[in-house]
N, C-alpha and C positions, 0 to 999 in steps of 0.2 A: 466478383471483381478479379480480373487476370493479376497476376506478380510480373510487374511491371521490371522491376531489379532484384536481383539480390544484395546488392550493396544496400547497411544497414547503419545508419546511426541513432546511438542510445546515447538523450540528454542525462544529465545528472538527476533530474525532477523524477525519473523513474525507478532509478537505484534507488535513491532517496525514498521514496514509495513503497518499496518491496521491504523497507526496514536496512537496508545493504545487506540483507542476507544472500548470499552467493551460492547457497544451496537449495535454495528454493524450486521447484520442480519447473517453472516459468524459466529461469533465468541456466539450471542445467539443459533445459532441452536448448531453449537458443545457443549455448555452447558447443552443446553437440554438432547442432546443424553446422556452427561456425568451423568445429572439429575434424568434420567427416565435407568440406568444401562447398554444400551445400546452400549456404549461405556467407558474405562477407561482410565481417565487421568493421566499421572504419570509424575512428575519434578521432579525440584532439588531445594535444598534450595541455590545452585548459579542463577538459572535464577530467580527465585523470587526476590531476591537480584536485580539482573542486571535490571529486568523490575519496580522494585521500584524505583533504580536509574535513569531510562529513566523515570520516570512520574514523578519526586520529578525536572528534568536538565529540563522538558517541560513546567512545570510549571512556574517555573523563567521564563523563557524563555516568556513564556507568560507575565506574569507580565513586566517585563521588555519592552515588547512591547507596553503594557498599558500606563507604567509612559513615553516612548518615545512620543504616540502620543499625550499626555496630554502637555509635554515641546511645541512640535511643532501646538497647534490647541489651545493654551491661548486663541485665541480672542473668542473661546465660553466658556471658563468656568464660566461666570457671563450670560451665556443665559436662558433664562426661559423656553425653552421646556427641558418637563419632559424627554426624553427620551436621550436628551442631557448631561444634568445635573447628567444623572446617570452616563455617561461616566467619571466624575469627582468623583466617591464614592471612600472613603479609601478602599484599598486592605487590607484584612487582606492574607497576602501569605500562613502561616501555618496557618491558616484556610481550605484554597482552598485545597495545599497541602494536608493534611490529607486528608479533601472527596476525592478528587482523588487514594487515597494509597487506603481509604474503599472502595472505588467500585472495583479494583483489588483485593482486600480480599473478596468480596463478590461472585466474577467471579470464585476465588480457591475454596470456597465456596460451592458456588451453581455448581458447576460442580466436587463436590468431591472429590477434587483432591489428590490423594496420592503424598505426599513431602517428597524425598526423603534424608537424610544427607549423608555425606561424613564419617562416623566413617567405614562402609565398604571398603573403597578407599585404596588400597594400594600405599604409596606416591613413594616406588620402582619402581613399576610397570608405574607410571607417569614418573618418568625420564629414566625409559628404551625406552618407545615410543620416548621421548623426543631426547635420542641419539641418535636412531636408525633411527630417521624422520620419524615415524609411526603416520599416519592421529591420530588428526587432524594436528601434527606436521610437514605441507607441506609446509607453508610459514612461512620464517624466519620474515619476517618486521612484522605480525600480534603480537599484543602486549596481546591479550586474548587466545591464544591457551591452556595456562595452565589453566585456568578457563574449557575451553570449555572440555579439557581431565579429569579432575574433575568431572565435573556434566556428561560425558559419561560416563565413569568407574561408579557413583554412581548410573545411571538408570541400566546399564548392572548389577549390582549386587542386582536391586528389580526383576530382570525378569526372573525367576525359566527355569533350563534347558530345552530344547522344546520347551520353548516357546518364541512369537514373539514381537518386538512394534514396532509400526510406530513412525520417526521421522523426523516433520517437521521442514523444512530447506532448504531453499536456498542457506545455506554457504557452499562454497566448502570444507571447512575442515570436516564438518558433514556429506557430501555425499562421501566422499574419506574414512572416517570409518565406515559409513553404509555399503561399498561394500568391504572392508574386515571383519567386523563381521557378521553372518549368524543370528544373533537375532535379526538385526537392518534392518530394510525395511525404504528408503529414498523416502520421498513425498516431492516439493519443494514449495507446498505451502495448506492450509488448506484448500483453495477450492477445489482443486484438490482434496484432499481427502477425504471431504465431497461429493462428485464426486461418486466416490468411494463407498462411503458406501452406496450411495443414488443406485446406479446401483446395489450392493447386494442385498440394501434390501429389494427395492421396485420397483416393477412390472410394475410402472406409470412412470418410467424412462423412460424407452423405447419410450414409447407414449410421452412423450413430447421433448426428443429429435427426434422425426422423427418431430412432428409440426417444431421445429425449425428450423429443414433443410428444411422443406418448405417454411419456412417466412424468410429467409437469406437475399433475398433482401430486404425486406422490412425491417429490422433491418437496412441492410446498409445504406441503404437510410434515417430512419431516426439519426443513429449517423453523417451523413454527414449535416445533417439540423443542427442537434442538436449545431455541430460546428460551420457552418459555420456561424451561428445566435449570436455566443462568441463574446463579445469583443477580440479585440487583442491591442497589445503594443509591440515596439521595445524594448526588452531589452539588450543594445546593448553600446559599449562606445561612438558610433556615435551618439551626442547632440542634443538635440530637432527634432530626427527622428521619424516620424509618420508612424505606417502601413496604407498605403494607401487601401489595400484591399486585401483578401484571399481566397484562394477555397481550396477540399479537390478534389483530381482530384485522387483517390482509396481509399476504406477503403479494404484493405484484410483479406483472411480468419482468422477464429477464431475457437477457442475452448472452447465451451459452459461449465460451469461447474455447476452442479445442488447443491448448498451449504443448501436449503431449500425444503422440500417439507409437503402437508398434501392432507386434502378431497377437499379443495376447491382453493389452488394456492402453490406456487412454487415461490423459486427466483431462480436465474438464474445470474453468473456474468463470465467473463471474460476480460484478456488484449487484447486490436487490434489495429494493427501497422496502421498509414494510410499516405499517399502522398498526399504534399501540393504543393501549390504556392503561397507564399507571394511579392508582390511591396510594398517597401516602401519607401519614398523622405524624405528627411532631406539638412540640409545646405552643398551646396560645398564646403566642407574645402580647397580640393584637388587642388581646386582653386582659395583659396580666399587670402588675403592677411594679411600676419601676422605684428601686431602694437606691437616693441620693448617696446614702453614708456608703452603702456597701457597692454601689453602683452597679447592680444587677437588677433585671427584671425577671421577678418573680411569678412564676403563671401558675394557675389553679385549675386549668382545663385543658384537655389534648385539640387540636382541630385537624380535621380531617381536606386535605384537598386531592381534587382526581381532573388527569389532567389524559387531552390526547394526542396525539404526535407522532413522526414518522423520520424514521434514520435509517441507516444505509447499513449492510453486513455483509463482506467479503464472506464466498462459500465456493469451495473445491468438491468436488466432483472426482471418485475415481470409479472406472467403470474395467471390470476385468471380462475378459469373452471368448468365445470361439467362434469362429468363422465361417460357416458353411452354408453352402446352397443358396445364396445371395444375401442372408440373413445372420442374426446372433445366437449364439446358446449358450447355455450354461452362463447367463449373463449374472452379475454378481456388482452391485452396486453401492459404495460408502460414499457420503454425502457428511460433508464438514465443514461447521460455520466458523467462521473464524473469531481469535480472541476472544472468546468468551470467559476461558477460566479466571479471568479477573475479574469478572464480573461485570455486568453491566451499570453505569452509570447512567440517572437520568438527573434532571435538574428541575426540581419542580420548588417552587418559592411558596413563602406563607402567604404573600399577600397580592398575587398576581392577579386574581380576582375574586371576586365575592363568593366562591362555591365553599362555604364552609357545612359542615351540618354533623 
């Protein structure tokens, strides 16, 4: 697919998506490209708003997690290891808060971003789509569409006749008005479109995607270690159930997307669906016997259930190289699943179906 514009706009649903992490190797390269003029950024002064408000809700949010595990883990706040003890430092909130807001001001920043206002907006014109049920006006129960018709109407009025902007989005209301206005090109997420541009604009694309149709298996093979080596946990209403053990029995195909490239390595990320099998034993409620005075039910046997299923795992790709003779060398490959060290959670119930044994 040719790169129809460089003019780019990024909804909130994708920041939101990357965690607002600003440093993320996706969200640095598109910076750069915005940096080095390559590419142009263009918003609205509602998504800056909305992604302010996501990183000011995450924060708390964080904090709040903080002073929870402090209530529940007293018996070390008088311990002497330093690295403990800091886990007990006052939070200044609006401290944190604010660096979090700067590094988002630093991102609009360092990637140039033209910000768009609403003094162009016709508020007519909003409640015409409005009546009419004109995207993004497609679901009644969404509570932001009027925000979201806002900051569209105010980028469609920085984008001079002729010409084009990509906007990323995975919201169906933003790709239901991308496909009836002809200025708006709908990408659903930022790798994909660093994808994209990486395939226009450089000739090394090619060449590393053939490498990586030749090393498919060996990717799959290692995101299947990479799993299978996770902790896991039931998380589940079924009480003191343990996963007893799991495999990844496919990881299927993927779609490579090149978000990073230079002279000497490349990232490389995509989503891939994969099929499992989890056993896990927890107490026979099923069977156990329930105590009116103490009001617990009392169980006298383990039961065992095993269950199959398929979820999705974010994995990054970095690929380091040398360049010669139309080909790679010294090629050197790390492959990384993401969020794992939490562990995996599955959800397997006592009583979902009859496989007891």
């Amino acid at each position: 697919m040719p790169l129809y514009t460089r003019n780019v706009f990024i909804d909130t649903e994708p920041f939101v998506k990357a965690g607002l992490d600003f440093s993320s190797k996706t969200i640095e390269s598109f910076k750069g490209l915005c940096g080095d003029g390559e590419l142009k950024h263009i918003t609205s002064t509602i998504v800056v708003k909305e992604v302010q408000r996501k990183i000011s809700e995450q924060i708390r949010e964080a904090v709040s997690g903080v002073a929870d595990f402090r209530r529940k883990a007293k018996t070390l706040k008088n311990s002497n290891n330093q690295v403990v003890k800091n886990l007990f430092e006052e939070l200044d909130q609006k401290l944190i808060e604010d660096e979090a807001l700067h590094v988002f001001g630093d991102f609009l920043s360092a990637s140039r971003t033209k910000i768009v206002d609403l003094k162009k907006v016709d508020a007519n014109e909003v409640m015409d789509m409005y009546f009419e049920r004109k995207p993004p006006f497609i679901n009644e129960k969404k509570k932001n569409e009027f925000r979201d018709a806002f900051s569209l109407l105010a980028i469609n009025s920085a984008i001079p006749d002729g010409d084009k902007i990509y906007v990323i989005s995975a919201d169906a209301d933003h790709i239901a008005y991308c496909e009836e206005n002809p200025k708006f090109i709908s990408v659903d997420s930022l790798s994909k479109f660093l994808d994209l541009y990486n395939a226009h604009a450089d000739n090394r694309t090619q060449f590393i995607k053939e490498f990586l149709d030749e090393q498919v298996d060996e990717i799959k093979q290692e995101i299947k270690s990479q799993i299978e080596a996770a902790e896991a946990y039931n998380d589940s209403a079924w009480e003191h159930s343990e996963v007893d053990s799991f495999s990844i029995e496919d990881v299927e195909d993927f779609e490579p997307e090149i978000v990073f490239i230079d002279d000497e390595e490349c990232q490389i990320v995509f989503d891939v669906n994969v099929n499992y099998v989890v056993s896990v034993t927890g107490p026979d409620y099923a069977n156990g016997t329930y105590d009116k005075e103490d009001g617990v039910t009392y169980t006298f046997d383990d039961a065992t259930r095993v269950e199959n299923g398929d979820r999705e795992f974010s994995v990054e790709v970095y690929l380091s190289y040398e360049a010669g003779g139309g080909c790679f060398v010294n090629k050197d490959m790390q492959i990384i699943v993401k969020d794992l060290s939490g562990g995996i959670d599955f959800c397997v119930e006592e009583n979902s179906s009859d496989y007891y044994y």
